[in-house]
C-alpha positions as CSV (number, residue, x, y, z in Angstrom):
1,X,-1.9,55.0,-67.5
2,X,1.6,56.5,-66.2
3,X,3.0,59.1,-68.4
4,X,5.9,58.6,-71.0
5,X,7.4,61.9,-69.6
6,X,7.5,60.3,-65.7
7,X,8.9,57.2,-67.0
8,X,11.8,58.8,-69.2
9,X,12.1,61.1,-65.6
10,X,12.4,57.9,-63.3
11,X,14.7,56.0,-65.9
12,X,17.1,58.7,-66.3
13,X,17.4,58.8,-61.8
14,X,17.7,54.9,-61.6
15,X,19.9,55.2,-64.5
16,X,22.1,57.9,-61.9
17,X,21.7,55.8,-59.0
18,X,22.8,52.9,-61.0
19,X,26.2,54.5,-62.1
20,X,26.6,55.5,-58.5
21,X,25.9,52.0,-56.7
22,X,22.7,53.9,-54.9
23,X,20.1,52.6,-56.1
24,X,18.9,51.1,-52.7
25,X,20.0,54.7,-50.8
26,X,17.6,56.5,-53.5
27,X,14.7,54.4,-53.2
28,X,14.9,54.8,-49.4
29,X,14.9,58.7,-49.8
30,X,12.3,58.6,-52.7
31,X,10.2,57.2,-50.6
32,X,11.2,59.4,-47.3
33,X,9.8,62.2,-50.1
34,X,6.4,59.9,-51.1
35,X,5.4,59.2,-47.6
36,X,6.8,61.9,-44.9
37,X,7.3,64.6,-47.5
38,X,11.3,64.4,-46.1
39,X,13.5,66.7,-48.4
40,X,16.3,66.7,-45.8
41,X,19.8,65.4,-46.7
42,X,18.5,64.1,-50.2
43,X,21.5,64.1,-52.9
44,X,22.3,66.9,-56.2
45,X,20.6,64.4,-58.3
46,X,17.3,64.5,-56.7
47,X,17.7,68.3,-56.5
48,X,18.9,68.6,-60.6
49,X,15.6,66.7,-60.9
50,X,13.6,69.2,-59.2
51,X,15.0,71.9,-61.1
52,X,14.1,70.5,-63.8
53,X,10.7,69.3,-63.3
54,X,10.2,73.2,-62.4
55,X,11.3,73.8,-65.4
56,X,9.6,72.1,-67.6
57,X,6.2,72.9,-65.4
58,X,6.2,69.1,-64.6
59,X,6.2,69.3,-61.1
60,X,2.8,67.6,-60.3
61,X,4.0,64.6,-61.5
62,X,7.4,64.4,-58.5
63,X,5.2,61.7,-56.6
64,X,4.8,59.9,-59.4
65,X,8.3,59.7,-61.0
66,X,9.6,59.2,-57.5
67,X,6.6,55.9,-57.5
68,X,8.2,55.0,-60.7
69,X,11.7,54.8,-59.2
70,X,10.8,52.9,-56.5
71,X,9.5,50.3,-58.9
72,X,12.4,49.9,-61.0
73,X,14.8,49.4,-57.8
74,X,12.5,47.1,-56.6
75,X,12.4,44.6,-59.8
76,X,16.5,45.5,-59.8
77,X,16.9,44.3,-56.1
78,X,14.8,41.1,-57.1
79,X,11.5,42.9,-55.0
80,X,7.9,42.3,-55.1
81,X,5.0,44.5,-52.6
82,X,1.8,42.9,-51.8
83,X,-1.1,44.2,-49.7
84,X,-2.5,42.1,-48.0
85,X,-6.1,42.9,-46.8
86,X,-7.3,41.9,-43.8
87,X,-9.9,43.1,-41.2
88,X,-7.4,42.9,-38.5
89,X,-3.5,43.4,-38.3
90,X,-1.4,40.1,-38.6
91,X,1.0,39.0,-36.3
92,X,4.2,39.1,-37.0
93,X,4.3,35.0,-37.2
94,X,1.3,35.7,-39.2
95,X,3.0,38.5,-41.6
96,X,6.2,36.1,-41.8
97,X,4.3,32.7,-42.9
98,X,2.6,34.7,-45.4
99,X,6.3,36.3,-47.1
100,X,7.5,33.0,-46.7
101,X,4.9,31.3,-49.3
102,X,5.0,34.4,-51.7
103,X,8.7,34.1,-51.5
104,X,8.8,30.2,-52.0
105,X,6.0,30.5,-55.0
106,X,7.5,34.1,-56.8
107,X,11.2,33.6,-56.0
108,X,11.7,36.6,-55.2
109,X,11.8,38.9,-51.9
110,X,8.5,40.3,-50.5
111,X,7.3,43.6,-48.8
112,X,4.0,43.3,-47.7
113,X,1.7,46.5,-46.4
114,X,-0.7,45.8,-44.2
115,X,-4.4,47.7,-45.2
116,X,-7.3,46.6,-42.6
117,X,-10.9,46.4,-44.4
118,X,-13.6,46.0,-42.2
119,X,-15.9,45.1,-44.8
120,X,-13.4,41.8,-44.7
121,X,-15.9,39.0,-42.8
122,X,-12.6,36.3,-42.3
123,X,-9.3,35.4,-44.4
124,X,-7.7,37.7,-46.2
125,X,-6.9,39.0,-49.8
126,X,-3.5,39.4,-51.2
127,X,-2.7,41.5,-54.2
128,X,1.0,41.1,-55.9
129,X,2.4,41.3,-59.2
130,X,-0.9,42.0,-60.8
131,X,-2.6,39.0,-58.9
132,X,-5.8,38.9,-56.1
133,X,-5.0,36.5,-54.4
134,X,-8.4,36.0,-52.2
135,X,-9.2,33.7,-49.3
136,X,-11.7,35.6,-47.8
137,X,-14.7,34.0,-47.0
138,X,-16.8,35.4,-48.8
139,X,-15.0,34.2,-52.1
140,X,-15.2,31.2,-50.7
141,X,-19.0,31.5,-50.6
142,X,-19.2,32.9,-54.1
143,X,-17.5,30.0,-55.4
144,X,-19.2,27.2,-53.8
145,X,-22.7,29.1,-55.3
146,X,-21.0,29.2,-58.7
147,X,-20.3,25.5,-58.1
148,X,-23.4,24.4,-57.3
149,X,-24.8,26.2,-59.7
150,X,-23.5,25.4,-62.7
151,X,-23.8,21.3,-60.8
152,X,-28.2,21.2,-61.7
């Protein structure tokens, strides 16, 4: 479960990005930070919140906070990630049919991130917003035994 601390810490840097109309720009640095570990250029705020988290000996929990951020601006911009699972990596036609149905069915925008399983036989499995989504076939499988099954 994510802190109390690292939300109050994330809350109060959405809440500075939001007075500053950078809530878009400080994502894209958070996650510069999260994923390149890219401390050039970054803004005070960031580095007041730094200090701070020195400070107050809470600086194993930066990647976090910074995760947290990046959720909030996501849900403010209207955004929703999904991974989508497959054993290989999809087109682009492929990628852009499947954000066009999660678009259509969560109204909202999508980011997908593409994870290759080889344990994946065929299909794929999508999780977003909480969901699995899977059309793999070995679901498929497991669900026509449960049906026939539960049919004698």
């Amino acid at each position: 479960m994510v802190k109390t601390a690292a939300r109050r810490y994330s809350k109060a840097l959405f809440e500075l990005a939001s007075e500053k109309n950078a809530v878009s720009e400080y994502k894209q640095i958070a996650l510069a930070i999260i994923e390149k570990n890219d401390f050039k250029n970054i803004p005070d705020d960031f580095i007041g919140l730094f200090d701070l988290l020195i400070k107050k000996r809470r600086e194993n929990d930066t990647v976090n906070i910074l995760r947290i951020y990046c959720g909030m601006a996501d849900e403010y911009e209207n955004i929703l990630s999904a991974e989508v699972i497959s054993v290989n990596i999809l087109s682009e036609e492929q990628q852009s049919s499947i954000v066009s149905a999660l678009s259509k069915k969560f109204n909202k925008k999508i980011n997908i991130k593409q994870i290759t399983d080889p344990t994946v036989i065929a299909g794929i499995k999508i999780k977003i917003a909480g969901l699995l989504i899977d059309g793999t076939a070995e679901a498929k499988l497991a669900s026509l035994k449960k049906y026939l099954l539960t049919e004698n």
